[in-house]
N, C-alpha and C positions, 0 to 999 in steps of 0.2 A: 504494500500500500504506500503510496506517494503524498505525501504532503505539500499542500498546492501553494503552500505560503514557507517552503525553505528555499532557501538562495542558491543558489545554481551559478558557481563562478562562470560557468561557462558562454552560459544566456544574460549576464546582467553587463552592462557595458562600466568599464572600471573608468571611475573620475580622475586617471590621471592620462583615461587611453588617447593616442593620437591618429588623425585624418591622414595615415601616407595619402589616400586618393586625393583630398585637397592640397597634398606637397606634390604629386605629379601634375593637377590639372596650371595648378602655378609657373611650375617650371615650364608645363609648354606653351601656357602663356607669355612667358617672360622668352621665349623661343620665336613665336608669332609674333610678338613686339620689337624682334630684332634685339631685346637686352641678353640675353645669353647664343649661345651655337651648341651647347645642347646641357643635359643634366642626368642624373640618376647615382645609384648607390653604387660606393666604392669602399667594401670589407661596413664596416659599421656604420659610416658615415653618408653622408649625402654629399656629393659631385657638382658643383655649376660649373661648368665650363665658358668663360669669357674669350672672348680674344687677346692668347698671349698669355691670359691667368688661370689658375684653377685656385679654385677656392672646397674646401672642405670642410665642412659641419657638423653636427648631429644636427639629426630630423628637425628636431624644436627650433634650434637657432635656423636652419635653414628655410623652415617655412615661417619665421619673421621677416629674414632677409629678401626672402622672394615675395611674400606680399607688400613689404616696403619696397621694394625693386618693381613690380608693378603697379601699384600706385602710381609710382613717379612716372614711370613710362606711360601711362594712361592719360595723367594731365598734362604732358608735350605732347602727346600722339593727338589729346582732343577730343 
């Protein structure tokens, strides 16, 4: 018999979880925007690719930098 009211790690979304699908639709925004030439995971980290630079992150910090990075590219672009 199952009790319909215990917690289930599995099924409940944990309040520290993180959007990767919000940190790739960013990156290929910031891609589409001409701000990066491409993005994705490199061993733990997260990958932007500029011209010339590579920048490496964890998730968190890079999907700040990428929606500050799009931002900005959004109010030049118009």
């Amino acid at each position: 018999m199952t009790d319909s009211t215990s917690f289930d790690p599995w099924l409940e979304p944990k309040a520290d979880s993180f959007d990767y699908n919000q940190l790739n639709e960013l990156g290929n925004r910031a891609i589409a925007l001409g701000l990066l030439i491409g993005h994705g995971y490199h061993g733990d980290q997260y990958e932007l690719l500029h011209l010339g630079e590579v920048v490496l992150l964890s998730p968190p910090d890079a999907h700040n930098y990428l929606k500050a990075l799009v931002q900005t590219g959004e109010q030049l672009d118009g």
